[in-house]
N, C-alpha and C positions, 0 to 999 in steps of 0.2 A: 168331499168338497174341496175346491181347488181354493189358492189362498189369493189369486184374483178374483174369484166369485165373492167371496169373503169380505174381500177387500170392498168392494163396488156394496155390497149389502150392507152393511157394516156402517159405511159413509152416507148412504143413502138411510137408516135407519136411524143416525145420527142425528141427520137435516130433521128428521121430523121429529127428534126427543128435545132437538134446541130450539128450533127455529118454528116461532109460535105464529098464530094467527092472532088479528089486533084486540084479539076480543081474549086471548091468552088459553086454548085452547090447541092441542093440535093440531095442526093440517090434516084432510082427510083427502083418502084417495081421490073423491070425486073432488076436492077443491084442487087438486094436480092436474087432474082432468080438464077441467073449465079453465085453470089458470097458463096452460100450457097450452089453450084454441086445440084441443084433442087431438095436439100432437105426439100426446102420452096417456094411453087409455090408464083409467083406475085400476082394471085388470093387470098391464103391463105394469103399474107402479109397486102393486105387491110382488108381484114375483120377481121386483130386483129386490126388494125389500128383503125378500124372505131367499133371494139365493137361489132362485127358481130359475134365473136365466143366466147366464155369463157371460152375455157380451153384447150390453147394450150398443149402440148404433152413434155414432157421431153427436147426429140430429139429435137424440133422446140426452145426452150427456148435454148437450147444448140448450137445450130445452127445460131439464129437471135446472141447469145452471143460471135460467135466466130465473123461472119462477122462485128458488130458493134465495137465489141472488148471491150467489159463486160463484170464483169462474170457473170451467170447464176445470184447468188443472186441478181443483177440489178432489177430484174423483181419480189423478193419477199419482197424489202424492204417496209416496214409498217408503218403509224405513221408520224408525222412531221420530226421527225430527220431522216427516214425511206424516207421520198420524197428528204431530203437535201442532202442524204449520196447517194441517185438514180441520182440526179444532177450533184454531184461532180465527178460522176462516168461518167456520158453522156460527160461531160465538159472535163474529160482526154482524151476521146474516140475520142472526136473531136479535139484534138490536136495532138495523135497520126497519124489521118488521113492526119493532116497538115505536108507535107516536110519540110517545114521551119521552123515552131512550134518544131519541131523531131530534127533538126541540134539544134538548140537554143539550146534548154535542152540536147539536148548529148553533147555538148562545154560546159556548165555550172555546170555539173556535177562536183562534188566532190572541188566545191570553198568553202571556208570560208561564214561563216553566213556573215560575213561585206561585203563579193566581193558581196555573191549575194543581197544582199544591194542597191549596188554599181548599179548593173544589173536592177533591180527594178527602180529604179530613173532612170538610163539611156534609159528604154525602157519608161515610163511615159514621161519624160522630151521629148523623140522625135514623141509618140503621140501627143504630147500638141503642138508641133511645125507643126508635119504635120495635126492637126487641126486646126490651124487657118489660117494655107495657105490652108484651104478650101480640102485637098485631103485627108482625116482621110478614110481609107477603114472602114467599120463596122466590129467590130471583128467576130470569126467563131461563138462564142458564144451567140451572140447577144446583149453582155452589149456594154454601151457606156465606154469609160475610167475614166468617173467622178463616174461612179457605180460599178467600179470593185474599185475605190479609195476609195469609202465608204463602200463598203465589205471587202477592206482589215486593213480598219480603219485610211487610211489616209485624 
């Protein structure tokens, strides 16, 4: 396996571990199909998936980039800061997907560095309460709240 095939699989397998549908389910082949106007058959979606192909087509990179909602560079970033900067990118993607995620950030928009501070603590402060009454949904993204605590350096 070449480590561009890899690379494109790998990225593409990502978009579908992060980046949920609104009802917080995976993406399924056939909603790539129907969401892409069958510019990218369910068929061709698994086999970048799986590394089956190596060299999708513009169009198809253009295409998987609108429906997941990246941009095309998503899929040419390289390198360690190149996999982190593909991350951060899957991780908006699947917030965007998210209604609630989407309200959140459109209401929070244009506060003060301290409000959103404020915002920060108050969302932590009510995971940490609805964690130990046992109902902590798992985030879209998959961290737990103690590792998004230690990614953001609290």
């Amino acid at each position: 396996m070449t480590r561009a095939r890899d690379t494109v699989s790998e990225k593409i397998d990502h978009l579908f571990r992060t980046v949920r549908r609104a009802d917080g389910r995976e993406f399924t082949y056939d909603d790539v199909e129907r969401g892409t106007e069958g510019r990218v058959s369910r068929s061709y979606v698994w086999k970048l998936r799986h590394g089956r192909n190596r060299n999708p087509s513009l169009d198809v990179i253009e295409s998987m980039s609108e429906f997941f909602r990246v941009p095309p560079e998503y899929f040419f970033e390289k390198g360690d800061s190149g996999q982190g900067r593909a991350a951060e990118l899957a991780a908006a993607a699947a917030l965007l997907q998210d209604p609630s995620a989407r309200l959140v950030s459109e209401k929070i928009r244009g506060l003060s560095p301290t409000s959103m501070e404020a915002v920060q603590g108050l969302i932590d402060n009510l995971h940490a309460i609805e964690e130990s009454r046992g109902r902590a949904a798992p985030h879209r993204n998959g961290h737990t709240p103690e590792a998004e605590g230690q990614a953001r350096g609290s």
